[in-house]
GUFI-620828 format. One record per residue (C-alpha): residue in three letters; x, z, y. Coordinates in steps of 0.1 Angstrom, whole numbers, plus 5000, padded with zeros to 4 digits. Last residue first. Layout:
! residues N
ALAXZY;...
//
This chain:
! residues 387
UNK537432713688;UNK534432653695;UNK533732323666;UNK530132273661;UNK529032133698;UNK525932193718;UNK528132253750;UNK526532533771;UNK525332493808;UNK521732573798;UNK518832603824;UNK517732293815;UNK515332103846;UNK512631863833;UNK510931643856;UNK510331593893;UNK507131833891;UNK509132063874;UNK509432183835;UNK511532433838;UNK514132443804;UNK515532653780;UNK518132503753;UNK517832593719;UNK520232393686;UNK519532483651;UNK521732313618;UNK521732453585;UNK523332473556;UNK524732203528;UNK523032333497;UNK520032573510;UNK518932313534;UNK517432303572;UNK517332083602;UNK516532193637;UNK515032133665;UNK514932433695;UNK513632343728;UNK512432643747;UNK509832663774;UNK509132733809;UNK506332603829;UNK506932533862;UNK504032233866;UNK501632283837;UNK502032113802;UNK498732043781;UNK498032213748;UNK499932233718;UNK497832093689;UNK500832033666;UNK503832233684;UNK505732253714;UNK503532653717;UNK501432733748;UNK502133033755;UNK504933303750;UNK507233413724;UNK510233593746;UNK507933803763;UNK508433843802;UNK508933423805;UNK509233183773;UNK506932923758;UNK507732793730;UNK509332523710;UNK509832203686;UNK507632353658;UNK508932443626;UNK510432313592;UNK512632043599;UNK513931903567;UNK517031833541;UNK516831883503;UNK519931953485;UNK518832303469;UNK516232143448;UNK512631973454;UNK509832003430;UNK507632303449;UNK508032033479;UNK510432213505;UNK508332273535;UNK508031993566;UNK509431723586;UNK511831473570;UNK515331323581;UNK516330953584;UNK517630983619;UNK514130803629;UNK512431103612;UNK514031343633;UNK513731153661;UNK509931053661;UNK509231453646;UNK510931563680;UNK508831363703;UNK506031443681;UNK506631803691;UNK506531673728;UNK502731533724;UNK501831803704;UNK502832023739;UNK501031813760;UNK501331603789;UNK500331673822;UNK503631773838;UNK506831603816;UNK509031763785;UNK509531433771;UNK512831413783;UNK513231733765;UNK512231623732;UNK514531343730;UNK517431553741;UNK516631843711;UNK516431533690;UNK519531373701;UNK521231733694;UNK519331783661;UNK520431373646;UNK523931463656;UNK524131813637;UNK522231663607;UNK525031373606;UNK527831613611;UNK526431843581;UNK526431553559;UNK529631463564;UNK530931783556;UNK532032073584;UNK535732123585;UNK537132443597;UNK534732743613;UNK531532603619;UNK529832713645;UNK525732623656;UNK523932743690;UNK520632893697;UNK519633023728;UNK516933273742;UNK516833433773;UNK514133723781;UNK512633863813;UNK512234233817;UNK513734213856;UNK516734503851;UNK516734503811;UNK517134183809;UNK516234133772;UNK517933933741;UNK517333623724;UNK520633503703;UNK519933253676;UNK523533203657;UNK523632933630;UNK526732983610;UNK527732603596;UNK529932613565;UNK533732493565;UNK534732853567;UNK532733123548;UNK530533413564;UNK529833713544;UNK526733843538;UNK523233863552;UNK521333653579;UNK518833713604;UNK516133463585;UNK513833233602;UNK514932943588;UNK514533043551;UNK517032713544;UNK519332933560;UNK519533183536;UNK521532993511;UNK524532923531;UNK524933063568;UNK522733293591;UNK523333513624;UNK520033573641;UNK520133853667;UNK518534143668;UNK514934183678;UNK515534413708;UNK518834293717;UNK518734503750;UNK520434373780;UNK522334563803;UNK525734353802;UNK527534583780;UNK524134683760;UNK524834233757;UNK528434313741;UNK527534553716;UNK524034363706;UNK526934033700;UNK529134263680;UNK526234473658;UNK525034083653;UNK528433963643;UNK529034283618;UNK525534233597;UNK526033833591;UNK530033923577;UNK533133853590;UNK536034063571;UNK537734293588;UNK541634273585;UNK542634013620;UNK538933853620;UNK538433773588;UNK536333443575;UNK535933433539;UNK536733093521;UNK538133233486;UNK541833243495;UNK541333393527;UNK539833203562;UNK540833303594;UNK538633373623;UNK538233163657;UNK535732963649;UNK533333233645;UNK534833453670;UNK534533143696;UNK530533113680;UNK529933403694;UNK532233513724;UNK530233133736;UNK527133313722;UNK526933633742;UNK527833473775;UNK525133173768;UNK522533483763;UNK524033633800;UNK523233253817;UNK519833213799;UNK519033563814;UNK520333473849;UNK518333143843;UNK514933373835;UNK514933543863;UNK515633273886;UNK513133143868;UNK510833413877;UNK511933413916;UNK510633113918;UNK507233173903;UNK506833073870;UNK503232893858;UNK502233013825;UNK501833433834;UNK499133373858;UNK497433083828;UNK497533383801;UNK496533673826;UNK492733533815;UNK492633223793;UNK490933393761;UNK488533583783;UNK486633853762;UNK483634013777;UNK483234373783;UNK479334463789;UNK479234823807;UNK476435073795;UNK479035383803;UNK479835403764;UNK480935023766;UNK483135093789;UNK484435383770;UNK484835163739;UNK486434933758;UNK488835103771;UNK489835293738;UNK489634963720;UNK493134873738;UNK493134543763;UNK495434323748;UNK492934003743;UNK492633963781;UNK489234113798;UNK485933993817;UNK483234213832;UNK479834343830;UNK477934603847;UNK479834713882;UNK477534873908;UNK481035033926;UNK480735373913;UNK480135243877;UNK483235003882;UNK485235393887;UNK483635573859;UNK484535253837;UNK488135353845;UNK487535703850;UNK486435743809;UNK489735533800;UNK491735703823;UNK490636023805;UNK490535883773;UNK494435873775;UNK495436183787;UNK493336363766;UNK491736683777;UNK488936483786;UNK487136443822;UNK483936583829;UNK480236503826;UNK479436383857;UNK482236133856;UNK485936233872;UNK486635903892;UNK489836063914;UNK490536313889;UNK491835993865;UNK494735883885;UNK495035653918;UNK496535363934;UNK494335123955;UNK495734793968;UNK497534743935;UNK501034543930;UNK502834833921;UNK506034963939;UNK505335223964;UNK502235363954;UNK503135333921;UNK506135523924;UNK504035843942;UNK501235783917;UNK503035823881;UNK502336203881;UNK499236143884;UNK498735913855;UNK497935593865;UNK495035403880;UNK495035083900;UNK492434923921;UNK492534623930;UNK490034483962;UNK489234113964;UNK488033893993;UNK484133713991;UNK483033904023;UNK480934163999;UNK483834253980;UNK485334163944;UNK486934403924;UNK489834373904;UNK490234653883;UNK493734783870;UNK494035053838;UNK497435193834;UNK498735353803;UNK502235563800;UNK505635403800;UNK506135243835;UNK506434943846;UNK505434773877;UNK505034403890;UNK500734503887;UNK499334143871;UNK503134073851;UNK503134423835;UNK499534393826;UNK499934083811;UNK502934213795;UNK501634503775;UNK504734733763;UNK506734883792;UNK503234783809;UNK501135013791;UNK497534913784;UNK494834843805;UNK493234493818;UNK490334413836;UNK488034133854;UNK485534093879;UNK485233763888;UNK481333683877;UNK480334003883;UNK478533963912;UNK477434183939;
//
C-alpha cells in the first residue's frame, strides 16, 4: 500500500482547528484521525477518542471508524495516561494497517509524534495540509460566518451609538448619564451584550482613542473624550458554529478635525479600492498594493514612525487583511508576499491610518471572494458620526 496520502492530525478540537474543521466535532479532550487509503483507491478515517467520547462521536463526527485507545492496545500495554495512550494506539493502529510514513499539519502535538516515531513510523511535515480544506468555504461556512458578521455589526452599531451618544463635561470626557466612558467599561459593555447573543469575546475587544492609537494594535485605556475618533475592533465567537466575525468601525463623539475627515475619507476609498481588487487568481500582495496605491494617492504614507518623527505623523502601519473562517486569523494574509486568491475565500479588509496627535482611523468589512467577484458581508455604514 502506499503512503503517499496517508496523513494525520491530533490535538483537541475545542482548541486545534484543523482538526475541528477535518472531523465537524468538538470536544475538549484529544482526538487523533487517520486517513487511510485502501486497496481499490477509496479512503477509510478512523477516529479515536476517549471512550467516553464514543457514543457522541459516533453520531456526530466526520470519521468512518470511531474508537478509543483499548481498541489498538500495543503488545506492550497501554499507559495510565490518558493522553499517551491515544498517542501509543494511534501509531498502534497505522502499524496494524502496514503504515510507515505519513504526512501531518504543523499543530500536531510532539506527544504523537514522538510515539510515531517510537513505533519506527516517519512523520513528515505538510505545510499545505488542512490549510487549503480550511481556505475554500463551503456554503454553509459563510453562512456561518455572515450570521457572525451580522451579530459583530449588532455589537458595534450599540457601539459606536453609545459613543456618540454620551455627553461631554467641562474637560472633554464622555459620560453616559453619571459614569464616565472609559476604554475598560465599553469593552466589559460590548463582551456583556455579545454573552447575550451567545458569543464569546474571547480576545476582547479593541476600544482605543488619543495617544494609544498610534500603537494600532492596542485595546485601549482611559477615558474617552469628544471630538476625538474611538476606534472599536470587535471580533468575537459563535459559540453555536465556532466561526468568528470581525469588524472595525470609527465614532467620534462631536466634531472631528479636518484632518481626521480627510484620513477617514482616504480609509473608506481605500478599504473600497482594495476590495474591488479582491478577485480569483490574484494575489494577496497584489490586493495590499491595492491599498498602498490609495493610501499613497490620498497623500498618506505606509509604514513605522521614522525614530525622527513626532506625534503628528500620519501612516498605515499593517497589512490590508486576513483570512477569516473557524479562527479569526487565518491564511493567506492581504499583505506583502500574500499568496494567490482561491474561489470562496474569506477575508477581511481593514486600512487604516494612524497618529498619536490627531488619532486614528480603522475601517473592516468581511467579504467572499466568488467566482463573479467580491461579495461584503457588511451591511454597516462606515461613517464617523452614529449618533
Amino acid at each position: 500500500m502506499s503512503n503517499d496520502t496517508v496523513f494525520v492530525l491530533g490535538g483537541v478540537p475545542a482548541t486545534n482547528m484543523n482538526v475541528r474543521h477535518r472531523i465537524q466535532f468538538t470536544v475538549g479532550d484529544a482526538v487523533f484521525y487517520i486517513n487511510l487509503p485502501q486497496q481499490d483507491g477509496s479512503f477509510r478515517s478512523v477516529l479515536l477518542v476517549r471512550d467516553i467520547e464514543m457514543g457522541l462521536a459516533r453520531k456526530h463526527a466526520r470519521a468512518d471508524e470511531v474508537g478509543c485507545a483499548a481498541d489498538y492496545e500495543p503488545e506492550g500495554g497501554l499507559s495510565g495516561d490518558r493522553d499517551t495512550a491515544l498517542a501509543q494506539a494511534g501509531a498502534e493502529c497505522l502499524r496494524r494497517n502496514g503504515i510507515d510514513r505519513v504526512r501531518t499539519d504543523g499543530s500536531l502535538p510532539m506527544i504523537f509524534t514522538a510515539h510515531l516515531r517510537d513505533t519506527g513510523i516517519e512523520v513528515e511535515y505538510d505545510p499545505q495540509l488542512a490549510i487549503l480544506d480550511r481556505r475554500t468555504k463551503s456554503e454553509e461556512e459563510v453562512a456561518y460566518l455572515r450570521r457572525a458578521q451580522s451579530v459583530t455589526e449588532e455589537a458595534m452599531e450599540f457601539a459606536c451609538g453609545m459613543v456618540c451618544a454620551a455627553t461631554a463635561d467641562a474637560e472633554g470626557v464622555l459620560h453616559d448619564h453619571e459614569t464616565m466612558l472609559t476604554s475598560e467599561l465599553m469593552r466589559q459593555r460590548i463582551t456583556s451584550f455579545l454573552i447575550g447573543k451567545n458569543f464569546s469575546n474571547h480576545h476582547d475587544s479593541i476600544v482605543v482613542t488619543v495617544p494609544h492609537v498610534a500603537d494600532c494594535h492596542h485595546h485601549g485605556t482611559g477615558a474617552l473624550q469628544t471630538g476625538l475618533p474611538v476606534i472599536i475592533d470587535i471580533f468575537p465567537r459563535d459559540n453555536e458554529t465556532g466561526y468568528w466575525g470581525d469588524c472595525t468601525r470609527t465614532a467620534v463623539n462631536g466634531e472631528p478635525s479636518p484632518e481626521l475627515v480627510r484620513m477617514h475619507a482616504a480609509v473608506v476609498k481605500a478599504k473600497d479600492e482594495a476590495i474591488a481588487a479582491l478577485r480569483v487568481g490574484t494575489t494577496g500582495d497584489a490586493v495590499h498594493q491595492a491599498t498602498i496605491a490609495s493610501i499613497t494617492g490620498s497623500g498618506y504614507v505606509m509604514g513605522l514612525p521614522p525614530a525622527d518623527a513626532d506625534d503628528g505623523f500620519i501612516s498605515m502601519r499593517h497589512g490590508t487583511g486576513h483570512g477569516i473562517g473557524l479562527d479569526v486569523h487565518e491564511p493567506i494574509l492581504l499583505s506583502d508576499g500574500g499568496g494567490e486568491i482561491m474561489a470562496n475565500e474569506v477575508f477581511t479588509v481593514e486600512p487604516g491610518l494612524y497618529s498619536a496627535r490627531f488619532g486614528g482611523v480603522r475601517v473592516e468589512d468581511m467579504v467572499v471572494v466568488t467566482t463573479a467577484g467580491p461579495k461584503n458581508l457588511n451591511c454597516l455604514p462606515d461613517h464617523l458620526d452614529w449618533r
